[in-house]
N, C-alpha and C positions, 0 to 999 in steps of 0.2 A: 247808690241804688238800693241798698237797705236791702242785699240778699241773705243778710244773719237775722235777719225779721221771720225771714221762710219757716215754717215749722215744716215743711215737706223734705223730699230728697234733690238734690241739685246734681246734675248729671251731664258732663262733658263727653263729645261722644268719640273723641280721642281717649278717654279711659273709661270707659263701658262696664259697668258691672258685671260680671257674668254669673252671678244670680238675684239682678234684677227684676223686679216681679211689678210689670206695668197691667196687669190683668184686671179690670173692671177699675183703674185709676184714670182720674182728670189730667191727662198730661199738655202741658203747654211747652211747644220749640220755638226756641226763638232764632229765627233765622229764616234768609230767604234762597241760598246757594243751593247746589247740587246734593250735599250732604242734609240741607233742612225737607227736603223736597222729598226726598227718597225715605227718610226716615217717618214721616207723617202719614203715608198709607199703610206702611207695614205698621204702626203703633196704631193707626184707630184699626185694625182686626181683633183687637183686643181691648184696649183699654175702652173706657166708658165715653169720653170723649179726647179729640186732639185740637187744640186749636196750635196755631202755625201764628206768629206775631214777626211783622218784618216789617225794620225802617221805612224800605224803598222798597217796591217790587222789583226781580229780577225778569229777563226772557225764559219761560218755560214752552217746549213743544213737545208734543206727545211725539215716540218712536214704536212701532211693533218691538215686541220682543219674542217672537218668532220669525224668519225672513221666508216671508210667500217663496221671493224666487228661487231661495235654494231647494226648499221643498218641492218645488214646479221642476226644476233644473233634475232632479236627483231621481226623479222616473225614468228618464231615461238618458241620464249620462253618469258616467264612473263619478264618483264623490267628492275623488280630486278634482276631476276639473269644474262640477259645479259649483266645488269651495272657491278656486281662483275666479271663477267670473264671477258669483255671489259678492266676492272680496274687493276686485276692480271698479264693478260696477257700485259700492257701499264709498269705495274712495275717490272716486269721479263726483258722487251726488253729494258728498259731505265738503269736497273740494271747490265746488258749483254752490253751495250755500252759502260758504263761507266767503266766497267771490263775489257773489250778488249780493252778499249786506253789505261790504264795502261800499261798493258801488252805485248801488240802489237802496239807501239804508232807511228810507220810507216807506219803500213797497215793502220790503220785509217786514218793517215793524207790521204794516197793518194784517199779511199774512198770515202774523203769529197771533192778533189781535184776535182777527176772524177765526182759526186754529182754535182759538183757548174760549173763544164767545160760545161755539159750535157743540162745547162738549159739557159747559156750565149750564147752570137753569136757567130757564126765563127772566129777564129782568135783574139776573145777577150783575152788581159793581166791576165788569170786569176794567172798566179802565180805573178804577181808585186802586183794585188789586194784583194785577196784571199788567199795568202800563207803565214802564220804567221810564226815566227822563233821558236816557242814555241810549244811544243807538243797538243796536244790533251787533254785539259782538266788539265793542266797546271793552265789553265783561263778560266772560265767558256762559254760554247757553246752557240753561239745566235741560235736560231731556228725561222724560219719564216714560217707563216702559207702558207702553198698552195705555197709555194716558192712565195709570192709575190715581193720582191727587186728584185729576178733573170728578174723576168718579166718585174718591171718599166725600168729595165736596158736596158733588151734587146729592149722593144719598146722607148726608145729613150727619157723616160719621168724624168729619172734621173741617171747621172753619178758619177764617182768614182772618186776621185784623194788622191793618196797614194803619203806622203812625209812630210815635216815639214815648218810649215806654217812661211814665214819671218815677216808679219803687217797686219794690218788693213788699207786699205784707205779711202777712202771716197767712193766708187765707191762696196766692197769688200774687198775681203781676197786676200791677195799677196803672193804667196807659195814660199817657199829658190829657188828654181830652177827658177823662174822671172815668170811663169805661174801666172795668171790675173785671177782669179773664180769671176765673179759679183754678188750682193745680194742685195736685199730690206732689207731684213730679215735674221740676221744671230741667228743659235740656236746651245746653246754651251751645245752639250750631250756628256758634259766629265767627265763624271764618278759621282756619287752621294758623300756627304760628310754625312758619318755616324754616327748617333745618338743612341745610348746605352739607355736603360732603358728611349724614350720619353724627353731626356735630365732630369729626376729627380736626383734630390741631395739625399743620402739615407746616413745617420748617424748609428751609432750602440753605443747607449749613446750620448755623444759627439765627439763620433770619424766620421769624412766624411770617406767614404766607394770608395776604388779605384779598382773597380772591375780586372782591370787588374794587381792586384795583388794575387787574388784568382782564385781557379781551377773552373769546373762548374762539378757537380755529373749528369749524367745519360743525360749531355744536357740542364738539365733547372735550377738545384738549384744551387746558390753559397758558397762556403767552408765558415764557420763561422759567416752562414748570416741565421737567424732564422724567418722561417715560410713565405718563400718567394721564388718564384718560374719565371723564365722566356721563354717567348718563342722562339725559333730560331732554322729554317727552314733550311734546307737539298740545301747546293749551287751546286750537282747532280743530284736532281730530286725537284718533285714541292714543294712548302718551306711548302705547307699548310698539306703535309704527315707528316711530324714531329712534328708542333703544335700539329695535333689531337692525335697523341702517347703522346706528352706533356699532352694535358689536360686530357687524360686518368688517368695517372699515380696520376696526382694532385689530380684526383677524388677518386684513393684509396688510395691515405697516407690520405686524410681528414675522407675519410670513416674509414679508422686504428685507426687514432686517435679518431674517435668518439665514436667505440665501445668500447675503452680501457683507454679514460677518458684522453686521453692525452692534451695539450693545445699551449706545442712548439715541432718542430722539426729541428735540425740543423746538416747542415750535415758535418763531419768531417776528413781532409784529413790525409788517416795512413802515416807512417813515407816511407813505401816504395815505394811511386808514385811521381814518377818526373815530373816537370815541362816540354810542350811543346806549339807549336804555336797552339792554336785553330781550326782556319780555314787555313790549308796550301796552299792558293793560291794566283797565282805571280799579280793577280788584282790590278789595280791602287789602287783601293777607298776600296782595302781590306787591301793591304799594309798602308794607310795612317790610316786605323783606328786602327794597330795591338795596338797601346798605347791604346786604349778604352774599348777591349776585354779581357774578361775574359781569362786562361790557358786550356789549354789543358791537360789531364794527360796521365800520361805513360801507363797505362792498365784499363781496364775495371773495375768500373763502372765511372771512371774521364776518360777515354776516348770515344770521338766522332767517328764514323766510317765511319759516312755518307752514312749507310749503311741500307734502311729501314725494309729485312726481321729479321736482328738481334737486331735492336731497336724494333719491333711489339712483340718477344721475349721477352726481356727484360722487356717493360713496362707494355705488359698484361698478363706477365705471372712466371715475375720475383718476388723477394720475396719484400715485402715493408718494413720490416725490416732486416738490416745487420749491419754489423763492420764499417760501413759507416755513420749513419744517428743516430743518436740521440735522445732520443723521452723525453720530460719531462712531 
């Protein structure tokens, strides 16, 4: 790639400068996920320009980042409870999205198509730049607040170039098609490299533990791994709805085991649940980590649904002992 050609500064945004100074700088990202997306309107408030360079387009859809109805709700009802219908009604409609791409994974695209045509300029590429070859949900959806990218776009404050980059020069990024993007600053938002359990080493005796040899029970416990539990977040809706059903659930096997004097709990995979991918998405940095991840199971309670009314089921309402879990 010839990125020691760059005379500029090069800039991962997993170590961030914190006294980086992009102010009146040519900055070019490369990347098209939820991290390139997000970083590209906040950097053209400042810098001179931002262009945005991505292989493939991903799905982007504008969200409010204020919610009408809680505001509408909160005249005239206590704050709780128009946080809970605000909250229901945000996971019905994001559960309902995420249903009908499945299902209908053409109407949506064209949805998002009309979505993203509606708030770009006249005459703007948006199928060269906005049209992914991948379904809906495929790879997880970027969302932007208040459609800000649409916006820097269309006032002229940052642009798009779709296609596969040839080098680095001195000056910039040099794209296969001979097109010239100049930069101060280039920021490489290509995908995260995933880290499993904080990178700890976890033994069971002297044996190392390869999680991605075991299944995961209900989401969070690993098959033949005693009195230990982890947490991993919903890549359909916000990841911190599944922790909280996690910690739920940890909260009453401890409380089981404290009324019944128990000490371990291990959970055990029967003979009839097969092996599957965990997270089935075509993601760069999901694919790159499938070696690090735990399995997937073939039925309930070793399988993931990514489905939050049937996990809220499950954990607050499921039994905390079965044919599954083991208690000593």
């Amino acid at each position: 790639m010839g990125e020691e050609n760059f005379k500029g500064i090069v800039v991962h945004p997993q170590f961030w400068p914190a006294d980086l100074d992009y102010s009146e700088k040519r900055v070019v990202v490369i990347g098209s996920g939820a991290t390139a997306v997000t970083l590209v309107p906040n950097l053209a408030q400042k810098a001179t320009s931002v262009s945005m360079i991505q292989r493939s387009p991903s799905y982007i859809m504008k969200l409010p980042n204020r919610n009408g109805l809680f505001i509408a709700l909160r005249k005239f009802l206590p704050g709780r409870i128009a946080y809970r219908l605000t909250r229901w009604r945000n996971l019905v409609l994001t559960m309902a999205l995420f249903g009908y791409s499945r299902f209908f994974p053409q109407s949506m695209k064209r949805i998002l198509m009309k979505g993203a045509a509606r708030q770009l300029p006249d005459g703007y590429p948006v199928d060269q730049h906005f049209n992914p070859s991948y379904n809906p949900w495929d790879q997880r959806l970027c969302v932007i607040p208040d459609g800000d990218l649409f916006k820097a776009i269309k006032s002229g404050q940052a642009k798009v170039y779709t296609g596969k980059i040839s080098h680095f020069d001195k000056y910039g990024v040099v794209m296969a098609d001979g097109t010239k993007v100049p930069a101060d600053i280039i920021v490489t938002a290509t995908g995260l490299q995933m880290q499993l359990l904080g990178g700890a080493d976890i033994t069971i005796g002297d044996k190392p533990l390869n999680p991605s040899d075991l299944l995961v029970y209900k989401g969070m416990m690993m098959s033949g791994v005693p009195n230990f539990a982890l947490a991993f977040g919903y890549t359909n809706n916000s990841w911190t709805l599944k922790t909280d059903l996690t910690a739920n659930l940890v909260c009453r096997i401890l409380n089981y085991m404290d009324r019944n004097g128990y000490t371990t709990v291990v959970p055990e995979v029967p003979a009839d649940i097969q092996e599957e991918e965990f997270l089935p998405l075509d993601s760069g940095y999901m694919k790159r980590a499938q070696h690090l991840l735990p399995k997937n199971g073939s039925k309930r309670p070793w399988r993931v649904y990514q489905n939050y009314l049937a996990d809220m089921l499950l954990t607050r309402f499921g039994r905390v002992r079965d044919r599954h879990l083991r208690y000593f």
